[in-house]
C-alpha angles and dihedrals in degrees: 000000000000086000095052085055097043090057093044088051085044090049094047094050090048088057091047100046077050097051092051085049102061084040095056092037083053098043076052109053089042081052087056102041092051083054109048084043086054094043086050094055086052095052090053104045083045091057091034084052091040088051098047096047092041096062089053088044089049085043099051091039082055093044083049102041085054087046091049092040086046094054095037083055087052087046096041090047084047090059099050094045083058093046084050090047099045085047093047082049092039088053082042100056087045105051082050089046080050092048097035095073094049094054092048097029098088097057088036091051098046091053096050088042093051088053093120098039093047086053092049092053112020102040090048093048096052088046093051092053103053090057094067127067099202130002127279151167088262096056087063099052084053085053091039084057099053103039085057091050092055080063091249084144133249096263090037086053102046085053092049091051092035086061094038091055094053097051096049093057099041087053105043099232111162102172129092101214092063094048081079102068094040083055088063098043095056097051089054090054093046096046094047086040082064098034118039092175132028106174118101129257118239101132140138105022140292114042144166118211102208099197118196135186143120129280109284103021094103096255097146085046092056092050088054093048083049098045085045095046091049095051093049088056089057094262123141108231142187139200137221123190090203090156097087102160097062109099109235086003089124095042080054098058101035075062095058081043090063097038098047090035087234114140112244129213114207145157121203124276120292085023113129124275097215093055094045087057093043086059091045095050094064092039084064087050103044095052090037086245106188088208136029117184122187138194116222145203108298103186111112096180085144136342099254093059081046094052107043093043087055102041088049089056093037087055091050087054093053106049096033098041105015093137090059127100100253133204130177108209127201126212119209144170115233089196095071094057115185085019084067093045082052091047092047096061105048078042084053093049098052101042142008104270099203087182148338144246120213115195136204095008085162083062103067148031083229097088087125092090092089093067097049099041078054098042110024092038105024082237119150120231104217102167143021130195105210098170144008100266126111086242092046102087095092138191103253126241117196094202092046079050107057089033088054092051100037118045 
């Protein structure tokens, strides 16, 4: 019996174990339902939400990515103005840098071409000076003496001291470091006293350049520089070979022809210079040349050759141009010093040397000579070759000059 009990109390605990079961199984899987469903609804607000803000965000990364392209592009176009700009100054400074030589060229040229000169004068007065306490008559017979040896000629030198004597006197100076500068003072004054104007005269158009000189000066070479010189300043020149005894002396100038793009009139070799400049006269004419230079005869055997060959040119000139501006223009070496100074005066007796041309100064100690030809012969100095370069036949300053040779 109790055990018939036992088993029915066992069974209906069993049923109702069961019955909990399946409750609490139930009450579960509603639990869960509830919360997947939950879970789902916050999946999907949180996608809804994800989607929504996405497309602001896509929208202000776009709105950004055109600000920040806008402002790259600014900053891009900045760049490259300043790059424009660096390049326009970079052209600028060279063609600054292209210009700034030439302004500077001459005077830098002219010192380094008077080295020897200046060597020859400045360093030996300098020298001289500081040899001496106070000043004496001495002291002037030592710069007698060097002034004779750069070639500045022995009239041209007494004057020189003459004056420098006198002004140091009149102005009380007693010591020798400053009589250098009065020195230099004193030839500036003499050379521009003899010679009030050294540019050359080409104008008005148009105008014949006669150039004179004897053979191996330089003299077709400086013709070349000149022709060269005047086209690049826009004028319209012509050339005449009139030096027709020189052997090679025309093959010489039709290369300066080529070379400075100038037309050239010539006749072969042995022909006759007058006739060569007559030619050349109405070719000027004929193509309205504002200048016409011609070469000339360059043999001085003897005065009287010189003389008839030039005179029959000159008279030429004047019946066929007489209209014309007209310079004579002597060639001269500066390398052979006191000989120069010998070839300018017979040049001076036979025509009007309205000017001279002194060739390779940066060649010699004797650069002297300029002062002399101004001083001594009354002659201008109207250019100075001071290398071997097309650009390097220059107008002559008197002050760059002195300053250039005593330092």
């Amino acid at each position: 019996m109790f055990k018939w009990i036992k088993d029915k109390f066992t069974k209906k605990d069993e049923k109702l174990s069961n019955d909990k079961i399946d409750d609490k199984l139930e009450e579960l899987e509603l639990e869960e339902t509830q919360e997947i469903e939950e879970l789902q609804e916050e999946i999907e607000e949180k996608i809804e939400y994800i989607e929504e803000n996405t497309e602001d965000k896509l929208d202000e990364i776009s709105s950004y990515d055109v600000e920040v392209s806008d402002k790259q592009m600014e900053k891009n176009v900045e760049e490259i103005d300043n790059l424009e700009d660096i390049e326009t100054v970079e052209d600028e400074i060279e063609e600054v840098e292209e210009e700034e030589p030439k302004k500077k060229s001459f005077f830098d040229k002219l010192f380094g071409g008077l080295s020897k000169t200046r060597k020859e004068m400045s360093d030996k007065i300098d020298g001289l000076l500081s040899m001496y306490k106070k000043i004496d008559e001495e002291m002037f017979e030592d710069l007698e003496e060097v002034l004779v040896t750069a070639d500045v000629g022995v009239n041209t030198t007494m004057e020189l001291i003459d004056r420098l004597r006198d002004r140091v006197k009149r102005e009380k100076v007693t010591d020798p470091s400053c009589v250098k500068e009065l020195l230099k003072d004193e030839i500036k004054i003499l050379m521009k006293e003899s010679v009030d104007d050294n540019s050359l005269k080409l104008e008005p158009s148009p105008a014949v350049l006669l150039v004179v000189g004897v053979n191996g000066v330089g003299k077709t070479t400086t013709i070349g520089k000149l022709a060269y010189s005047f086209k690049n300043q826009g004028k319209k020149v012509l050339m005449a070979a009139g030096d027709t005894f020189r052997a090679a002396a025309i093959e010489q100038l039709e290369e300066w022809s080529n070379r400075s793009g100038v037309e050239i009139i010539s006749h072969t070799e042995g022909a006759d210079p007058a006739a060569v400049i007559f030619d050349g006269i109405h070719a000027a004419k004929a193509r309205k040349a504002d200048i016409l230079i011609c070469d000339t005869a360059g043999r001085l055997h003897n005065k009287s050759n010189l003389m008839n060959e030039l005179n029959k040119i000159f008279r030429i000139v004047e019946r066929e141009y007489g209209d014309a501006t007209k310079e004579i223009l002597l060639v001269l070496d500066a390398t052979t010093g006191q000989n120069a100074i010998n070839q300018a005066k017979v040049f001076k007796e036979v025509a009007n040397i309205t000017g001279v041309a002194l060739t390779k100064l940066d060649g010699t100690a004797k650069g002297g000579v300029v002062i002399a030809l101004q001083a001594e012969l009354g002659l201008p100095v109207k250019l100075v070759g001071v290398g071997e370069g097309i650009n390097d036949l220059q107008p002559f300053n008197p002050d760059s000059f002195i300053d250039a040779i005593i330092q």
